[in-house]
C-alpha positions as CSV (number, residue, x, y, z in Angstrom):
1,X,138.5,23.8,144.8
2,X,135.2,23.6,143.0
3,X,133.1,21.0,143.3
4,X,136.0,18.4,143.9
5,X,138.7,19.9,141.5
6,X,141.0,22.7,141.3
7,X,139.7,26.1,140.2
8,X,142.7,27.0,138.1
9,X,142.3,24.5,135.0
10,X,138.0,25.6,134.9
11,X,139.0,29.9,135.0
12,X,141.7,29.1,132.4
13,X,139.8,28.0,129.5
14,X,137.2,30.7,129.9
15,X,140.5,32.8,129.1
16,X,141.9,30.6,126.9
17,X,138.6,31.1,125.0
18,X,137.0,34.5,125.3
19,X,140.6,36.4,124.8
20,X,141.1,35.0,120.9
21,X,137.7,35.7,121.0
22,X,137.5,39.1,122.2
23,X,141.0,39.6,119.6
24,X,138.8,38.2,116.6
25,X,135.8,40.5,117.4
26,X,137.8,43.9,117.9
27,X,140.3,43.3,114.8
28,X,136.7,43.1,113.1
29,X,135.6,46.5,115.2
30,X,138.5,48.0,114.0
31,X,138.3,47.7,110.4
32,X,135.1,47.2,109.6
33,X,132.9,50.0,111.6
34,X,129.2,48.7,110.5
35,X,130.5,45.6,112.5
36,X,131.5,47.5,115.2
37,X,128.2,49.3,115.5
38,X,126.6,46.3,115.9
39,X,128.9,43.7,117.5
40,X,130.2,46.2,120.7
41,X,128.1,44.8,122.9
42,X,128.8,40.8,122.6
43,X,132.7,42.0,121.6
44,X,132.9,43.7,125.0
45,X,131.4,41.6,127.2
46,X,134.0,38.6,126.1
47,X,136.8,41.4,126.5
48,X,135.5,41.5,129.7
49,X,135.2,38.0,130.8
50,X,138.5,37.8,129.4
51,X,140.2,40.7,131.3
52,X,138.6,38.9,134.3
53,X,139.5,35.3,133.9
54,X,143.3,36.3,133.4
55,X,143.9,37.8,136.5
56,X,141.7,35.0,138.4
57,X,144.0,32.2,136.4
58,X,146.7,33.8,137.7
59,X,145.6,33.6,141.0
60,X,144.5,30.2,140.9
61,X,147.2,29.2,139.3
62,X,149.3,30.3,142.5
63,X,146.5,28.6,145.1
64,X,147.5,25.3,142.9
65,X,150.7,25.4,142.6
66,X,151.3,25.7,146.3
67,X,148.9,22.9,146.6
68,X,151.4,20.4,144.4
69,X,154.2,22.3,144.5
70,X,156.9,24.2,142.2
71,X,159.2,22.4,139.5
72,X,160.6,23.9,136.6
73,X,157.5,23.3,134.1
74,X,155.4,25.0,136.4
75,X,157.6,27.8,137.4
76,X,157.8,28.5,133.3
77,X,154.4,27.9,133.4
78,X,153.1,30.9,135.6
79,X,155.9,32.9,134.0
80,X,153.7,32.8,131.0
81,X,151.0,32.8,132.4
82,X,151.6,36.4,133.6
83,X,152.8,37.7,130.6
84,X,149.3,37.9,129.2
85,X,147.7,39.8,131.5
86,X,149.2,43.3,129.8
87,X,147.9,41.8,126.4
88,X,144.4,41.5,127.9
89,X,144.5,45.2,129.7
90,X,145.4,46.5,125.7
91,X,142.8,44.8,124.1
92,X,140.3,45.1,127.0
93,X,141.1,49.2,126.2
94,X,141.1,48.4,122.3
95,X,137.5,47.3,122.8
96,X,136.1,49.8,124.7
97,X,137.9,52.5,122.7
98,X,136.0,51.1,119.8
99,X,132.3,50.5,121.4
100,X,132.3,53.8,122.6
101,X,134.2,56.0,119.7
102,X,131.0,56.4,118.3
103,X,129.3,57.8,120.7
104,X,132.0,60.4,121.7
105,X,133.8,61.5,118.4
106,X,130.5,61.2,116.4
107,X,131.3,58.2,114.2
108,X,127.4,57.6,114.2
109,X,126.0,60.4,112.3
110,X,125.0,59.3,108.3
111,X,124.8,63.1,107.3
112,X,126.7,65.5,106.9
113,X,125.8,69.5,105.7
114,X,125.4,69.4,101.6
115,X,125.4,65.7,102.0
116,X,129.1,65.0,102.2
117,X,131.4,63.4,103.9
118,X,131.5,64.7,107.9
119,X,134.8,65.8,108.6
120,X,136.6,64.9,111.3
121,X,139.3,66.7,113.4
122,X,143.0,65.0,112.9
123,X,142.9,63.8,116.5
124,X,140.3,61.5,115.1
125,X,142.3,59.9,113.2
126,X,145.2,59.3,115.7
127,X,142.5,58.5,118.5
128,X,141.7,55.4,115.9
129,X,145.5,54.4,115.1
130,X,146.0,54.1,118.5
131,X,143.1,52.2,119.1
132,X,143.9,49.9,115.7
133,X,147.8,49.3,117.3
134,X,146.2,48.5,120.8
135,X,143.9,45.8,118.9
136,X,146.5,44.2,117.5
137,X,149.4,44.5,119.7
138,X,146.5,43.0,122.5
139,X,144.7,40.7,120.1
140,X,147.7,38.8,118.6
141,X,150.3,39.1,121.7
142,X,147.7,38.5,123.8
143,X,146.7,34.9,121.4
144,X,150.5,34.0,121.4
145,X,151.1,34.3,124.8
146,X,148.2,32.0,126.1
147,X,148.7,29.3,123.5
148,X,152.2,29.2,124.9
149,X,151.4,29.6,128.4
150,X,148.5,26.8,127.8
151,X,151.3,24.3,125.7
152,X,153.6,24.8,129.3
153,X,150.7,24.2,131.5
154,X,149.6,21.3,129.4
155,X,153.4,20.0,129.4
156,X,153.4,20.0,133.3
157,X,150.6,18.4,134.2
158,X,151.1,15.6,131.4
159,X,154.7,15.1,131.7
C-alpha cells in the first residue's frame, strides 16, 4: 500500500509507459546511429526503469492479488503479466548493446586512414544484427504483451 492504495496499479503504468518507450527509442538507436550517439543516455535510463517496474509489477501484482483474491481474470491476468518480463530483459540488453557499441567496437571514430570508410571486422556486423533482432523481438513483443496484459488487468478490475 502506498499512501492508502495498492502499489501494483502505480508500478504498472510506469511499465506500461517507459517499456514502448524504451522500444521506440532503441528501434531509433538501431537504425539511425547519430540518434543513438546522442539519445543513449535518456534511451537507457527508461530501459532501465522499465526493466525495473516489470519485475516490481509482478510482484505487486502477487501482494494484490492475495489481498482480493484469485478468479479467472486475474489468474490470466498475471499470466500475462509475466510473459513480459523476457521481452523487457531483450530490449533492456538491446539498449545497452547499442549505448555502449560505440565505445567498444569503435563506431565513434569520423576518420579513417586516406579518408575512407573505417572498416570493420565481420563480427561487427553480426554483433549489430543481433542487437537489431533483440530490439525488435524486445521492443514489439515486449509492446504486445503489456497492452494485452494491461486489456486483462483492466477487464478484472472493471468487470
Amino acid at each position: 500500500m502506498f499512501f492508502g492504495l495498492p502499489l501494483h496499479p502505480l508500478v504498472v503504468h510506469a511499465a506500461v509507459v517507459c517499456l514502448p518507450l524504451a522500444a521506440l527509442g532503441t528501434v531509433l538507436m538501431a537504425f539511425w546511429p547519430a540518434a543513438a550517439r546522442r539519445l543513449w543516455p535518456a534511451v537507457l535510463f527508461v530501459a532501465t526503469i522499465a526493466l525495473i517496474a516489470v519485475p516490481l509489477s509482478i510482484s505487486s501484482g502477487e501482494t494484490l492479488a492475495d489481498t482480493v483474491g484469485e478468479n479467472a481474470l486475474i489468474e490470466l491476468h498475471e499470466e500475462q503479466g509475466e510473459q513480459v518480463l523476457p521481452f523487457v530483459i531483450a530490449l533492456w540488453l538491446a539498449t545497452l548493446g547499442f549505448s555502449l557499441a560505440p565505445r567498444f567496437m569503435g563506431y565513434g571514430a569520423r576518420s579513417a586512414p586516406h579518408g575512407g570508410a573505417a572498416a570493420r571486422p565481420r563480427w561487427h556486423t553480426g554483433v549489430m544484427v543481433v542487437l537489431v533482432l533483440l530490439a525488435l523481438a524486445g521492443g514489439i513483443g515486449g509492446t504486445v504483451a503489456i497492452v494485452r496484459a494491461g486489456h486483462s488487468g483492466a477487464e478484472s478490475v472493471w468487470t
